[in-house]
N, C-alpha and C positions, 0 to 999 in steps of 0.2 A: 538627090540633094534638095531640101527643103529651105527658101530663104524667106523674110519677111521684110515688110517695108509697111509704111504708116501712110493712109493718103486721107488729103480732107475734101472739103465738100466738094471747090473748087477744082479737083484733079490732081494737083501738088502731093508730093511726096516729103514727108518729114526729113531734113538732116541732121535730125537729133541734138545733143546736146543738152543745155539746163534751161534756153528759151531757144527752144525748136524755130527753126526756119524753114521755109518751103522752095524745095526748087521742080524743076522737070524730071529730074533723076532720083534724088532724093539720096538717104542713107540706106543697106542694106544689114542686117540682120541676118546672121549667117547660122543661129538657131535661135531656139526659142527662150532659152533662160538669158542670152543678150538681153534680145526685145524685153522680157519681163525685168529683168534687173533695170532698163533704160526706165521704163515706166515707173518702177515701184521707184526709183530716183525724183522722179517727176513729182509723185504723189508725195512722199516726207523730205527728202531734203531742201531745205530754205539755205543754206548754207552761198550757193552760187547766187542771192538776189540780196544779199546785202551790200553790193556795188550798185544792184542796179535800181535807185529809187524809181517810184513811178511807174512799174514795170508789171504787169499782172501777174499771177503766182501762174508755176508754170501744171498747175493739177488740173487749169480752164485751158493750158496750149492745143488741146488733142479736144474738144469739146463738139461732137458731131465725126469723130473720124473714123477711121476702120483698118482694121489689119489686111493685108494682102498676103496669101500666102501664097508663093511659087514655086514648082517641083521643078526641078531641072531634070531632063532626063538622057545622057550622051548617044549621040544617033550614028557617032560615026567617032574615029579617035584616026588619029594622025599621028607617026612619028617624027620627028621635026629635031635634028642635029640642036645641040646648046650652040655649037659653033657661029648659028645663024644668027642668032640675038644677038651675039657678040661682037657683029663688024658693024 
């Protein structure tokens, strides 16, 4: 399984959205046409920044960043009762 996340200069992981935020964890991206749909979002729609005057367009949020791409790969599987989750 392949996921992606966005990080900038300083380390920070994008949590997406229409004016992206940065935390430790960040948002993940569970394939690629997400990520690209979140992006091509960024680059045309204006629609989310007419609440927010003053606010820089979010096509400069991502300005210096880079995609991370993560393969998951399962090393060991565990079967584990539902019954467990449930008390």
């Amino acid at each position: 399984m392949t996921v992606y996340k966005i990080r900038n200069p300083q380390g920070l992981f994008s949590r997406g959205g229409c004016l992206p935020k940065w935390s430790k964890k960040g948002k993940t991206w569970t394939n690629i046409g997400a990520l690209k749909s979140h992006l091509t979002m960024l680059r045309h729609d204006r629609e989310c920044y007419k609440t927010l005057p003053r606010t820089p367009f979010a096509k400069d949020a991502y300005e210096g960043c880079e995609v991370l791409e993560f393969t998951y790969v399962p090393t060991q599987s565990n079967t584990i009762p539902i019954v467990s989750y449930l008390i």
